[in-house]
Every structure is written in C-alpha cells, then in structure tokens.
KEKE-3310 file (N, C-alpha, C; in steps of 0.2 Angstrom, whole numbers, plus 5000, padded with zeros to 4 digits):
npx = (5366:5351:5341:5341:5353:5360:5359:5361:5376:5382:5378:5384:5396:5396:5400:5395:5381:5364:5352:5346:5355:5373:5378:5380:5394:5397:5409:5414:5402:5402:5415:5411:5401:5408:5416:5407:5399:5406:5410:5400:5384:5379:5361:5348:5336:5326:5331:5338:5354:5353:5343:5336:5339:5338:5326:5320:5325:5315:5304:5304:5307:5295:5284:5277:5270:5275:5288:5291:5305:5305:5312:5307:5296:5285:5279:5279:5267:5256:5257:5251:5239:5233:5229:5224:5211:5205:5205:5193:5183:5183:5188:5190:5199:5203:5213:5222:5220:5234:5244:5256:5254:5245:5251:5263:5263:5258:5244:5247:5238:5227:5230:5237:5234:5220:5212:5201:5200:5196:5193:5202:5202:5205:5212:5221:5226:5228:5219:5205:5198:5184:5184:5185:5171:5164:5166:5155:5154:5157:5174:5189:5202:5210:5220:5237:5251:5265:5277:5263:5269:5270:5264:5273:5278:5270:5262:5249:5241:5245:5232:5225:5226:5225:5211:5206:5214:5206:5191:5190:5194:5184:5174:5180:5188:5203:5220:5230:5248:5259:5274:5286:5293:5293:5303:5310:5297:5295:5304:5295:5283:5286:5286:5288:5292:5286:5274:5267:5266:5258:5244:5242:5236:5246:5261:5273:5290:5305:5323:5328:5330:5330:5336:5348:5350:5353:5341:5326:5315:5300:5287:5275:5264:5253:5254:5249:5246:5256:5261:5254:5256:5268:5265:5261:5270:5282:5272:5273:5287:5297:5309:5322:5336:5350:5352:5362:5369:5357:5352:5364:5364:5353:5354:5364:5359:5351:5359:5367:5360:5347:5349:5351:5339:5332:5342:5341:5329:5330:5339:5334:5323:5331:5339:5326:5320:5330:5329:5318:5318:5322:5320:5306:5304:5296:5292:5285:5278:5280:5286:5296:5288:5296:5310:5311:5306:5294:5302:5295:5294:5296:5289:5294:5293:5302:5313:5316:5322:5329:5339:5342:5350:5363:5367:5372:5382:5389:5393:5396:5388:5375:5357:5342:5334:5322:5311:5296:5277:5266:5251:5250:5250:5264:5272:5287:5291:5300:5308:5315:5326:5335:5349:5361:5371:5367:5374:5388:5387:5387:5373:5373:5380:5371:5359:5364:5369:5354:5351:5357:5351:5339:5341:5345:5333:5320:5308:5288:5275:5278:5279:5275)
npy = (4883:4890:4902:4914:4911:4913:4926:4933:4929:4938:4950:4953:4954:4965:4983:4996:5003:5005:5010:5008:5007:5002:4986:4983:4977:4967:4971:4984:4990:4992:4995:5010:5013:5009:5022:5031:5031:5035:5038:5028:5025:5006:5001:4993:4983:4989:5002:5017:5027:5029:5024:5036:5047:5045:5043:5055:5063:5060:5062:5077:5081:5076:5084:5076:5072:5061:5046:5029:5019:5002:4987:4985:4990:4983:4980:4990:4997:4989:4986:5001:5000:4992:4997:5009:5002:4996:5006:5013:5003:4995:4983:4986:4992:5003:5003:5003:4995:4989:4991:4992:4983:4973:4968:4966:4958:4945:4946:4951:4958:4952:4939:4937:4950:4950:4958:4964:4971:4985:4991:5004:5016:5016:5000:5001:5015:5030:5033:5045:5058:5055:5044:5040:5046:5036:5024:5019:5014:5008:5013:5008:5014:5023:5020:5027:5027:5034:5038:5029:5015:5002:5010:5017:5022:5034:5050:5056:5074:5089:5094:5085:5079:5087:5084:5072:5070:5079:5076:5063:5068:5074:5063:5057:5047:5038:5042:5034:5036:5026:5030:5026:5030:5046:5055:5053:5058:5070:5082:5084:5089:5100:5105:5107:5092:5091:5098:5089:5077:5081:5081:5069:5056:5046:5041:5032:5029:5024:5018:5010:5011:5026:5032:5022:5016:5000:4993:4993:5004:5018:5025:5037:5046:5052:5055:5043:5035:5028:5023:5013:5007:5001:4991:4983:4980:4974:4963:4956:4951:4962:4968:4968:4963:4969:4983:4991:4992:4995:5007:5016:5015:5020:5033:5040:5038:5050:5059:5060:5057:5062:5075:5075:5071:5079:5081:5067:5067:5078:5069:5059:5063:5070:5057:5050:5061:5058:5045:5045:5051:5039:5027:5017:5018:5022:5033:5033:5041:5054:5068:5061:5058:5057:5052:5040:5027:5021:5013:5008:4998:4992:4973:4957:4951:4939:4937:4953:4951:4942:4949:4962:4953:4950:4962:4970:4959:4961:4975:4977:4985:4987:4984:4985:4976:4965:4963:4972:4967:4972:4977:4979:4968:4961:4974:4976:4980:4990:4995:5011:5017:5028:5033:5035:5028:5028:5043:5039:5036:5046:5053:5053:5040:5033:5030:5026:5014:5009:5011:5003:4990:4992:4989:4976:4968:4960:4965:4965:4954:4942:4927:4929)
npz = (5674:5683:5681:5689:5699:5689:5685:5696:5699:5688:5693:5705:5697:5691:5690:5691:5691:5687:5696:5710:5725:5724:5730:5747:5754:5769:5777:5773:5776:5788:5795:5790:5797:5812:5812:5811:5822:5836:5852:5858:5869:5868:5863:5871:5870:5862:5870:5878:5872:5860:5850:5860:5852:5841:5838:5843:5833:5821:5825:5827:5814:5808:5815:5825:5842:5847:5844:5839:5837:5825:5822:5808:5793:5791:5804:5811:5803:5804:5818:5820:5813:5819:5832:5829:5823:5833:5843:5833:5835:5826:5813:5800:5785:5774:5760:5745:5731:5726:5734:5749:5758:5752:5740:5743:5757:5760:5765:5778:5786:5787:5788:5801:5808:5812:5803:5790:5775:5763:5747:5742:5729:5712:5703:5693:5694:5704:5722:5724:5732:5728:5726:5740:5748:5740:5747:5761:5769:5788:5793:5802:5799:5787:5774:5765:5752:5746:5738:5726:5725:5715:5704:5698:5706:5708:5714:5724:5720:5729:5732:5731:5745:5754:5753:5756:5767:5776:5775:5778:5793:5796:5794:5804:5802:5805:5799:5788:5785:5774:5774:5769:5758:5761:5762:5750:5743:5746:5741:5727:5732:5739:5752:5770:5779:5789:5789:5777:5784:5795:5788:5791:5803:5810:5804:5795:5794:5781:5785:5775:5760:5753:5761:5765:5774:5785:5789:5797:5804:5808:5819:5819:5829:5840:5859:5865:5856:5850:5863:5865:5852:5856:5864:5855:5847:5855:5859:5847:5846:5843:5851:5848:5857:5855:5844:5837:5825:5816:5820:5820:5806:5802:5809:5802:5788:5790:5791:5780:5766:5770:5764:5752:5743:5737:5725:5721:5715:5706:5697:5694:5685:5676:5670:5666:5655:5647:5644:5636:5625:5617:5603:5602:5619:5633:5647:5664:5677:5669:5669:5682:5697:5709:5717:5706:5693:5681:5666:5652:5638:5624:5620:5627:5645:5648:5639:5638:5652:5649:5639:5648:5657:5646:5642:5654:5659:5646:5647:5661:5668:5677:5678:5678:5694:5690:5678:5680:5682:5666:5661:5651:5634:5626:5629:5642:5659:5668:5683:5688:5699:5706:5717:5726:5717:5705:5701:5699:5683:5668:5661:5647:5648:5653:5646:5633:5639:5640:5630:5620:5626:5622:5610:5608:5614:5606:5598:5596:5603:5612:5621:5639)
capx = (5364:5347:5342:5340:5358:5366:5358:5366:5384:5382:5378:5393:5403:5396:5403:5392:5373:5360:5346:5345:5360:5379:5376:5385:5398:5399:5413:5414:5397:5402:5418:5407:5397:5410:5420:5403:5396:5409:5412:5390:5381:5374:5357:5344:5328:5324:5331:5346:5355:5354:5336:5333:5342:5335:5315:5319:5326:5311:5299:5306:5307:5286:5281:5274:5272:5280:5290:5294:5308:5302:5314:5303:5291:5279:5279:5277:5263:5252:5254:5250:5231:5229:5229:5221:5207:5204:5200:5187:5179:5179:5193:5191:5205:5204:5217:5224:5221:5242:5248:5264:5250:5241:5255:5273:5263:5256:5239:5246:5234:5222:5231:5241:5232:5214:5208:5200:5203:5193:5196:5202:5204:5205:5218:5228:5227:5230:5213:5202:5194:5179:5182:5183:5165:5160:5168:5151:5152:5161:5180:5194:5208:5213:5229:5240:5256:5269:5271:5262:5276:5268:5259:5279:5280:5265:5259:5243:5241:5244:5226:5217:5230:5223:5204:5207:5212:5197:5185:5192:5195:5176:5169:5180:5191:5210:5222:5240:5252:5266:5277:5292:5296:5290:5308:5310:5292:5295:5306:5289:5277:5290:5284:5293:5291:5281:5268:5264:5265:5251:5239:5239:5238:5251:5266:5278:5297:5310:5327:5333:5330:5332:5343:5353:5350:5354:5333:5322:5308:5297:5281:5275:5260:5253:5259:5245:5243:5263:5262:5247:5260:5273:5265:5259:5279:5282:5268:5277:5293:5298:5311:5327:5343:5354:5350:5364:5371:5353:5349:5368:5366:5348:5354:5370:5356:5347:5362:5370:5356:5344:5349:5353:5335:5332:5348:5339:5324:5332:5343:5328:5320:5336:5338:5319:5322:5337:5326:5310:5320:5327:5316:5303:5305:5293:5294:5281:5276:5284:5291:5295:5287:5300:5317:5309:5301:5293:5302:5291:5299:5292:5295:5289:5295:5306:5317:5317:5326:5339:5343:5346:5358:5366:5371:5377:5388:5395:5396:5398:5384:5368:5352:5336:5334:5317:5305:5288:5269:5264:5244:5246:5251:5268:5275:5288:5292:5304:5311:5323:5328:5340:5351:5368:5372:5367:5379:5394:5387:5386:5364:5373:5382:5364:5356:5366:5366:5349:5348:5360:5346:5331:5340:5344:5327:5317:5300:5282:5271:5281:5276:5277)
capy = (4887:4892:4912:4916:4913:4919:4935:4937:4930:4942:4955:4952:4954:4974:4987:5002:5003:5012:5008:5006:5008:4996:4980:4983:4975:4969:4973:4992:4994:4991:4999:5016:5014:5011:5028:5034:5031:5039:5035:5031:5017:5002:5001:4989:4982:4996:5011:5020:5034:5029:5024:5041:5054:5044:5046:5063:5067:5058:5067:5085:5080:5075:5088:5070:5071:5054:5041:5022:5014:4997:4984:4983:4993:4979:4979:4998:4998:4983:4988:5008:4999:4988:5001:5013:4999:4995:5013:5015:4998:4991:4981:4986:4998:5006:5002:5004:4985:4989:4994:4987:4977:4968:4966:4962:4955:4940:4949:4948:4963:4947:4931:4937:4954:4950:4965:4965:4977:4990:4993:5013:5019:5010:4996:5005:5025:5033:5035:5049:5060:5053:5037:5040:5046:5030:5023:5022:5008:5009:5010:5007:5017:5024:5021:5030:5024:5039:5037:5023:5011:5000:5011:5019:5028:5041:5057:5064:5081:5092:5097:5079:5075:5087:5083:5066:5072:5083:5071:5060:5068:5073:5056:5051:5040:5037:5041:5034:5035:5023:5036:5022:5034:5052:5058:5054:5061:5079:5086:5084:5092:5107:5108:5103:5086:5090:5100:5083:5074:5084:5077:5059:5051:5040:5040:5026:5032:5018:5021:5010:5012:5032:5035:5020:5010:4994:4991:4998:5009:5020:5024:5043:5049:5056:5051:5039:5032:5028:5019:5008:5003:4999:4985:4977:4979:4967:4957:4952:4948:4968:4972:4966:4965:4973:4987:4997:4996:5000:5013:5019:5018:5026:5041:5041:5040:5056:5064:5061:5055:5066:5082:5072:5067:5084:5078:5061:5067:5078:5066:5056:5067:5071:5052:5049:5064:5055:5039:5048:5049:5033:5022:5011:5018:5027:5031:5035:5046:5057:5068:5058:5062:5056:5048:5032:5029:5014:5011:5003:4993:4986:4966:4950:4950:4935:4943:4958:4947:4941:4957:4965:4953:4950:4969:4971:4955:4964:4983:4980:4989:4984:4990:4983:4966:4962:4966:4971:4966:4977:4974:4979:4963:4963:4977:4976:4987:4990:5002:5013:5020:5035:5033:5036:5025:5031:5048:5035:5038:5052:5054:5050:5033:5026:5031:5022:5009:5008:5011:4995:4985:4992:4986:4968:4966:4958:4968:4959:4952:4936:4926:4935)
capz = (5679:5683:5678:5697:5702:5685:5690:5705:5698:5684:5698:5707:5694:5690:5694:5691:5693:5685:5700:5717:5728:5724:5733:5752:5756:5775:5782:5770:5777:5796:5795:5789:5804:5816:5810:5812:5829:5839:5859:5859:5872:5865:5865:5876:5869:5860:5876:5876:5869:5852:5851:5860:5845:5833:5839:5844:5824:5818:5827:5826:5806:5805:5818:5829:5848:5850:5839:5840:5833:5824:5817:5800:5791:5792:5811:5810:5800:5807:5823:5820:5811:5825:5837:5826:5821:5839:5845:5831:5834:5816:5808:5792:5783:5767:5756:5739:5730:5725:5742:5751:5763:5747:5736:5747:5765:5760:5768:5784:5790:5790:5792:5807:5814:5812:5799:5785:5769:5760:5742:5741:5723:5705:5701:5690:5696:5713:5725:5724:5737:5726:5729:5749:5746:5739:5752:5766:5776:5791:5795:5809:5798:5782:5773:5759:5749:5746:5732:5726:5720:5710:5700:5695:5712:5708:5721:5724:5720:5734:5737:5732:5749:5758:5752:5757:5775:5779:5773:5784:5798:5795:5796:5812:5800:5808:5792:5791:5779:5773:5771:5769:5753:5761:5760:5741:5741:5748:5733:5724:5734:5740:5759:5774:5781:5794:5784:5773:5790:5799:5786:5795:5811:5811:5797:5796:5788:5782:5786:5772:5754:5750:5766:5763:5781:5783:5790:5802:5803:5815:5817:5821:5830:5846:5862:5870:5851:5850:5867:5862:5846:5860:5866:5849:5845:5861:5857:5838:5845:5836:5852:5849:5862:5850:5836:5836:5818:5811:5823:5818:5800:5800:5809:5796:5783:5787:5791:5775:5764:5768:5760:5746:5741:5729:5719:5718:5711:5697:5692:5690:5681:5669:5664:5661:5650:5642:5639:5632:5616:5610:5600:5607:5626:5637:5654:5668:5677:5663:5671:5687:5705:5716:5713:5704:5690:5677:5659:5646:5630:5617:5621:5631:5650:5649:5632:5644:5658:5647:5636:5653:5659:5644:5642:5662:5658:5641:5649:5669:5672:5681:5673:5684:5696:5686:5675:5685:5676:5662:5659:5641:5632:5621:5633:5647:5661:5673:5687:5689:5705:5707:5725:5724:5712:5697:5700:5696:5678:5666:5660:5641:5647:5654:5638:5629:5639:5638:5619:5618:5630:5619:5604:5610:5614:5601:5598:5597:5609:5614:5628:5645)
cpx = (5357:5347:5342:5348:5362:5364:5360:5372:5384:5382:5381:5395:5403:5399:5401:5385:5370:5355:5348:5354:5366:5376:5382:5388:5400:5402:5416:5410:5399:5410:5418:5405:5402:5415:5415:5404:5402:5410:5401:5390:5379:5369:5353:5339:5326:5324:5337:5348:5354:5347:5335:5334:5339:5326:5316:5320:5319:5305:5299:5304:5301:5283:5277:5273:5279:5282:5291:5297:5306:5309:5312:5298:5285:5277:5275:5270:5258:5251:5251:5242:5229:5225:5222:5212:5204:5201:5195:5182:5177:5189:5194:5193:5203:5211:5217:5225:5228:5246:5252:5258:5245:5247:5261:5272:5259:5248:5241:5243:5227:5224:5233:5237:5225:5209:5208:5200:5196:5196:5196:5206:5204:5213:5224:5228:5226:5221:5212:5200:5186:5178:5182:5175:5161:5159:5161:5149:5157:5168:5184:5199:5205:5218:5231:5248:5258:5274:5271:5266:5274:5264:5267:5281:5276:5265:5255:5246:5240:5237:5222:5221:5226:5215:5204:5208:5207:5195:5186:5192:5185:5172:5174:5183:5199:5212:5228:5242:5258:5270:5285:5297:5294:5299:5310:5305:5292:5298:5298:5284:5283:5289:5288:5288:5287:5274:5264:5262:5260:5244:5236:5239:5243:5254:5272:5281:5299:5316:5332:5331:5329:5336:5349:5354:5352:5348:5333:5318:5306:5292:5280:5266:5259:5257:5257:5245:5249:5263:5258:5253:5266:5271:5263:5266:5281:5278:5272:5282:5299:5304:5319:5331:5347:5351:5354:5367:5363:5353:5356:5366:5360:5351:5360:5366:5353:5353:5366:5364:5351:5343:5350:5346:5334:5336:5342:5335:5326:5336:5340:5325:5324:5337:5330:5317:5327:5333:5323:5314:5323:5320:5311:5302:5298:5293:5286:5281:5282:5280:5292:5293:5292:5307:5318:5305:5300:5296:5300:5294:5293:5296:5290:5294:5303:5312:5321:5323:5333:5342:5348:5353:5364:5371:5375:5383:5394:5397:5399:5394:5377:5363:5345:5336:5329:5314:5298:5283:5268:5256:5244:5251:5256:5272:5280:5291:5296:5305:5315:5324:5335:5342:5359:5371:5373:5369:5386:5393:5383:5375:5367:5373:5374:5360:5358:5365:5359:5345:5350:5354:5341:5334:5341:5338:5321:5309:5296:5281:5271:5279:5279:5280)
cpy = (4890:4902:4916:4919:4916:4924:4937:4937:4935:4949:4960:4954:4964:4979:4994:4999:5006:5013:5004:5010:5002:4993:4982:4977:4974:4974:4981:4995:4996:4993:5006:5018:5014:5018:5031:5035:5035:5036:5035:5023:5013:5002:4993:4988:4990:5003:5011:5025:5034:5028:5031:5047:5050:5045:5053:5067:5067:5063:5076:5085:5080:5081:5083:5072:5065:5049:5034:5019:5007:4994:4984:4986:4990:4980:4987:4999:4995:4985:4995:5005:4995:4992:5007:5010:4997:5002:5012:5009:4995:4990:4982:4991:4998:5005:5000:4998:4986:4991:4989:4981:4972:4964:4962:4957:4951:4942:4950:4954:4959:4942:4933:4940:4955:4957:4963:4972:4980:4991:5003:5015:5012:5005:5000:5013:5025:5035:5042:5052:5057:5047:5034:5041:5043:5026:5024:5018:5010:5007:5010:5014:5018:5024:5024:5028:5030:5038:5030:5019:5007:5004:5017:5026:5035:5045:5058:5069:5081:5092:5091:5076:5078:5087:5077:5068:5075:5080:5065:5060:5070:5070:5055:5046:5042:5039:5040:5033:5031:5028:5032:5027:5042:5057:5059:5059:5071:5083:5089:5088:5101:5111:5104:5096:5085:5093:5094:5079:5075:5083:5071:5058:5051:5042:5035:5029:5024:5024:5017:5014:5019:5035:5029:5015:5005:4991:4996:5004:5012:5023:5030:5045:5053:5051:5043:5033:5028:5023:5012:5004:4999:4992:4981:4978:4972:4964:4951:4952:4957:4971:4967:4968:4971:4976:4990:4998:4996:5006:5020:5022:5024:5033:5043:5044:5048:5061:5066:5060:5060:5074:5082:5070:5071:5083:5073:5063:5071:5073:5061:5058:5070:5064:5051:5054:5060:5050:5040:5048:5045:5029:5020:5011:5024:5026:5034:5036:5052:5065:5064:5061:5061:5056:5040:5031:5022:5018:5006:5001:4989:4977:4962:4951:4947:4939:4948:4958:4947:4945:4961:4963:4952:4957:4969:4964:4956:4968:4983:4983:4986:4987:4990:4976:4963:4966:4966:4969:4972:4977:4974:4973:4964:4972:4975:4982:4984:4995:5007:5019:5026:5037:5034:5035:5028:5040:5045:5034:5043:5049:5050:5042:5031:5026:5027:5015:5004:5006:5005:4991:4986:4989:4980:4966:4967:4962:4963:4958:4946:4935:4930:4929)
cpz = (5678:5684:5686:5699:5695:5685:5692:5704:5693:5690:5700:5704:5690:5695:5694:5690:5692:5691:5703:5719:5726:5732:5739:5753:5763:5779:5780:5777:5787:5798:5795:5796:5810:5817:5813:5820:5833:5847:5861:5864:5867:5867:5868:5875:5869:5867:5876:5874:5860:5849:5851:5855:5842:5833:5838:5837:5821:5819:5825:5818:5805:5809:5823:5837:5848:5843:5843:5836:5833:5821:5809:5800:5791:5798:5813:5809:5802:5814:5824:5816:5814:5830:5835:5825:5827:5842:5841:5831:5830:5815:5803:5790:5776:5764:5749:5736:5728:5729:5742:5753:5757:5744:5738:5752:5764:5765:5776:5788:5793:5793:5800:5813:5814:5808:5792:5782:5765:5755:5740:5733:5717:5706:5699:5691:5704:5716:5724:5731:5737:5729:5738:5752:5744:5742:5759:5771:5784:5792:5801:5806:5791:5779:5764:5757:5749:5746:5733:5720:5715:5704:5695:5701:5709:5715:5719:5723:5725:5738:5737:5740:5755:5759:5755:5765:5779:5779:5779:5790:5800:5798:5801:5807:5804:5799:5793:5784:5780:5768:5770:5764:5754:5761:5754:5739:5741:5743:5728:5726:5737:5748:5763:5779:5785:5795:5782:5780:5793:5796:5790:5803:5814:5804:5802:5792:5789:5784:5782:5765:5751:5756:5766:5771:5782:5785:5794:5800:5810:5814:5822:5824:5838:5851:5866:5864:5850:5856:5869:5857:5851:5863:5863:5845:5851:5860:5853:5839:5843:5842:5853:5854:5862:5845:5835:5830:5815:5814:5822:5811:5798:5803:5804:5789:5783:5790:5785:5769:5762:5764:5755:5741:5733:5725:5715:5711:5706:5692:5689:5686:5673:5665:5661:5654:5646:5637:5635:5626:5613:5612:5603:5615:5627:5644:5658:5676:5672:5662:5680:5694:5710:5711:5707:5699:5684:5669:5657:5640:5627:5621:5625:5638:5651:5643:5637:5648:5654:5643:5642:5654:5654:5642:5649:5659:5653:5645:5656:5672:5671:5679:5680:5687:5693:5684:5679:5678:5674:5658:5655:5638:5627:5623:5639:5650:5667:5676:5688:5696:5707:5717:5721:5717:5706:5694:5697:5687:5674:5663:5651:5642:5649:5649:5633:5632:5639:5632:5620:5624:5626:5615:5604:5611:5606:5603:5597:5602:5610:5620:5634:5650)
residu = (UNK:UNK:UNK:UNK:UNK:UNK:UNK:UNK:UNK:UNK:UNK:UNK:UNK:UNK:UNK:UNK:UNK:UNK:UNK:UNK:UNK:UNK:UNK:UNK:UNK:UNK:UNK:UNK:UNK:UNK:UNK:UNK:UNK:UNK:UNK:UNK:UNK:UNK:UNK:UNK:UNK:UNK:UNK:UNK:UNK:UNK:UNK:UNK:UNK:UNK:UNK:UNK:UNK:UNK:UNK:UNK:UNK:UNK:UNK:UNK:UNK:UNK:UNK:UNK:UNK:UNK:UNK:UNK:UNK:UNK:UNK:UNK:UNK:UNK:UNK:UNK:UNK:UNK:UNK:UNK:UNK:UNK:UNK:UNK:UNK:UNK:UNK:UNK:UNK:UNK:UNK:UNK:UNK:UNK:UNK:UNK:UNK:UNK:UNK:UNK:UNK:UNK:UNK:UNK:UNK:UNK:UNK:UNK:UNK:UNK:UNK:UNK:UNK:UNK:UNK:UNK:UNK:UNK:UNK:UNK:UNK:UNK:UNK:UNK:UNK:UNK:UNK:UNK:UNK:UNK:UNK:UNK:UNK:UNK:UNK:UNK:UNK:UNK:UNK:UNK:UNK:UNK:UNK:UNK:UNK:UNK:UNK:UNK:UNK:UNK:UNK:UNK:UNK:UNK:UNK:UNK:UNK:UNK:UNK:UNK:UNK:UNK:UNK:UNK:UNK:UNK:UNK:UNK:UNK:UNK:UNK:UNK:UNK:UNK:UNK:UNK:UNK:UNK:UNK:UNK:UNK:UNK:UNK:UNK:UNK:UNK:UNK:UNK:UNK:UNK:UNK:UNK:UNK:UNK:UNK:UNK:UNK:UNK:UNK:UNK:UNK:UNK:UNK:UNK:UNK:UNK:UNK:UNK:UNK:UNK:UNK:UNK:UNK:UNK:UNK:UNK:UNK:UNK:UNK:UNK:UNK:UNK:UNK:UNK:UNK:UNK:UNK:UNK:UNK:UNK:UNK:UNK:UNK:UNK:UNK:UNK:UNK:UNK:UNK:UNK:UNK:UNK:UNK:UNK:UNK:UNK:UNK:UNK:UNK:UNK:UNK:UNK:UNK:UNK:UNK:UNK:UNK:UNK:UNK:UNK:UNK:UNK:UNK:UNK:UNK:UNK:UNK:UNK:UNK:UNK:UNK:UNK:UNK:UNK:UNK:UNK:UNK:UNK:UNK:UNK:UNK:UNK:UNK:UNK:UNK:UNK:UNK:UNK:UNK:UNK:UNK:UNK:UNK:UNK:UNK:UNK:UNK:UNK:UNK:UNK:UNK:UNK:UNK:UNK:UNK:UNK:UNK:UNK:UNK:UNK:UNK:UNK:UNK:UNK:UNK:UNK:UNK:UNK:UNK:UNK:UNK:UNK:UNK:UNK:UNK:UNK:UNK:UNK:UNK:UNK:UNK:UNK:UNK:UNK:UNK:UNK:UNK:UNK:UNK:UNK:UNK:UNK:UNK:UNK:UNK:UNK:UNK:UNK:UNK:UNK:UNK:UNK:UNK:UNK:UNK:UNK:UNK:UNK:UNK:UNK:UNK:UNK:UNK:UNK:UNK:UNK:UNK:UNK)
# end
C-alpha cells in the first residue's frame, strides 16, 4: 500500500482529531441540514430565498452595499481582480509571492484571467506598508491574505493594516482582501467585522473551513462593483441550477460557528502553550494569531509523515494530513488547526500525544 492511501485508511479508522474538522460523513451531514432548513424554497441559478438571507447576512456582517454568492473562492477572487484590474486599466496585482493565488491556483490569475502579478512583501514575512512604497510602477488592484496561511496564519498589526489602506487608497490603488479566514481573524484584532472590512474594496469570505460549510464563497463590495462580478461568475460557468445544501450549510455555519471563533482562537492559543514545553517543539506565531498555527520538530519531513501516522494508528487520534516546507534544513513543520474537533480532547491528551509523536521522531537532518 502506497503512503497516500494508508493515510486516508488509517484516517478512517480515527476517531478523535487534533486539527481541522472530523471527516463528514454524507448522510450525518445532510441529515443536519435537512433538520436545519425548515419549510425554505429551492434556490435557482444563484436567486431565491436562500441566496437572498445569505447575501443579506454577509453584507450587514462586512458593512458592504452589495454581496454575490460565488460557488468557490477561486471564482470570488478572480472575478473581484478582473473587474477591479479593468476599471484601473492595468493588469498587474500586487501580491504576496505565498498567497492562495501563487501557491494553491496553479496561477490561474495569468493562465486563464489574463493578469499579471506584482511581488508585495518578502518570501518569508508579512508585507509592509514599506514595501507598498517600493512598489512604483502601476497597478490594476492590490491584495491581502487574512491571515497569511502559509507563513502559519500570521496578521498585520492593526495600524501597518490601516497604513496599507491609506496609502492605497492615496495612489488610486483598488485593495481587496481574501478574507477566506476573516472570521478566525477577527478574535485577533478585537473590532467588528465590518470595521476590518471598510479597509478594502472588495472582501471575499469562505463559508467552509472555520464555519464548517460544505463550499462556497461570496465576494463583498459596492454595488456597480458586485454586478460587474456577476457577469464574470456567468462567464466561468460559477452559476449553478442547484445550491441549496451549501447555501444551507453556510448559513448554519455562521449561525452556529460563528460565535464560536473566539473559543477557537483560545484553544489555540492554550495548546500551542501546551506544546511550547516538550522537548524539541516550537510553535509559530507564539502566541498564535488566529485559530491556526505551524509546529516545528527537530527531523526530516518524510520521518515526520510516518511518526504521525504510526501514532493515529496506535492512539486513534489524528494529528496533521502533511508536513508543509520548512526552509531550515533538518527541521519539519506542520499545522494545527483548532475547529471543533480539537474540543473532543483535553489540552493535556494532545500534549501528549504529541510528546509521543516528537519522541518517535528520529532527530537530525535526514533527507526531506
């Protein structure tokens, strides 16, 4: 059995999770939602009642004129720096070289939507309002991560957030934010949503992965700016017949989920405390900004892999799905996510189970 699928049988066969959400189960999931929904229409290429409360949530939530539910944050995003790169007469967007649009979309801001990228801030750390300043050639948009996941889910400081807006709005640059993770994020900053909001343009929310959705997205701005996005969603195929279990589960999510983030982020913040003290472990950002956060280990990536699963295989419990890249050589690093899940165990049992995965892992700088 190749290491792919004994992953996923090993998976399977867990029954507690430190990170992410427990693996749904169709017919749990769709069972939930139909208890949910209540005597609701179906919706209609994207129009309907269900569409309608859900823009109108989203909106009132950001303080936006106008919302568009999007199947995918991809869709969301791409069309809201079409639209935005087009008004300004320039293709070229400013982005963070470890943004979602670099690293998960195989570029498709170039192959598919015809834009080219602008490097905004270093590799390894969060942009600067400096480096917007260096930035002198001309732009279409500007974009921001929130937080920036790869780098262990970091946040600007409050005020380099709103230096970055001024300055922009200054020059006449659009600014949008993937705000996929602004609900994790808001804990962190301690203002309401629609505060952090009124920095950007344009904000795109998810409605899976901290509310718990089954997909979907929606992409926030004014209202002429929104119905410009409307026709670059129709263009990309973005208006399905049917949407009515995501459009159910995202409102489930922010009806249960959302009030639920400030947990996340302490209990985040409680185990990466826990870890900080065994052996060989460090976590980052330390203390964490959101709900989400990188553990570093002495060790070689692949080690990494197999320690993890052979621990979930002894204990039952799920630790991470992979080790991400660690530039320092003889390091590996992994994520840990704080959603429901990881309330099914006390801060001690992850600690340990973690101890027992650092000491399975052999130390030194073995291949990666």
């Amino acid at each position: 059995m190749d290491m792919l699928n004994r992953a996923a049988e090993i998976k399977r066969r867990c029954r507690r999770f430190v990170s992410h959400d427990r693996p749904a189960r169709p017919a749990e999931a769709l069972r939930e939602l139909a208890a949910y929904a209540g005597d609701c229409e179906a919706d209609k290429y994207n129009s309907g009642e269900l569409v309608e409360r859900l823009e109108r949530r989203v909106a009132h939530l950001l303080g936006k004129e106008a919302v568009a539910y999007m199947p995918s944050g991809k869709l969301a995003q791409l069309a809201a720096l079409r639209v935005l790169a087009d008004r300004a007469g320039c293709r070229r967007v400013a982005m963070h070289p470890r943004s979602h649009f670099e690293e998960y979309e195989l570029r498709a801001y170039q192959e598919l939507w015809s834009m080219t990228a602008a490097s905004f801030g270093g590799y390894d750390r969060l942009p600067t309002p400096v480096d917007l300043r260096g930035i002198t050639e001309k732009l279409g948009a500007l974009t921001l991560e929130m937080p920036l996941r790869r780098l262990g889910c970091v946040l600007q400081p409050w005020d380099e957030l709103v230096e970055i807006s001024q300055q922009a709005r200054r020059r006449g640059i659009a600014l949008h934010l993937d705000g996929a993770r602004i609900w994790e994020s808001q804990p962190h900053y301690g203002k309401p949503f629609a505060e952090i909001a009124a920095l950007f343009d344009t904000v795109y929310v998810a409605f899976d992965k901290g509310l718990g959705g089954l997909a979907g997205a929606a992409l926030a701005g004014s209202g002429p700016m929104i119905e410009e996005a409307r026709v670059w969603q129709r263009r990309a195929g973005g208006r399905a017949l049917r949407s009515f279990p995501y459009l159910l589960s995202a409102l489930k999510g922010l009806d249960e989920r959302l009030p639920r983030m400030a947990d996340y982020h302490e209990r985040a913040v409680a185990i990466a405390a826990a870890l900080r003290t065994l052996p060989r472990v460090r976590v980052s950002p330390d203390p964490p900004h959101a709900n989400a956060f990188h553990v570093i280990v002495e060790g070689a990536c692949d080690r990494a892999r197999e320690a993890a699963l052979g621990i979930s295989e002894e204990t039952g419990v799920w630790l991470f799905d992979d080790p991400v890249d660690c530039p320092i050589q003889g390091l590996a690093m992994f994520e840990i996510t704080v959603r429901e899940a990881a309330f099914e165990l006390t801060i001690d049992e992850i600690r340990d189970v973690v101890g027992r995965f650092v000491e399975a892992l052999p130390s030194g700088s073995g291949a990666r």
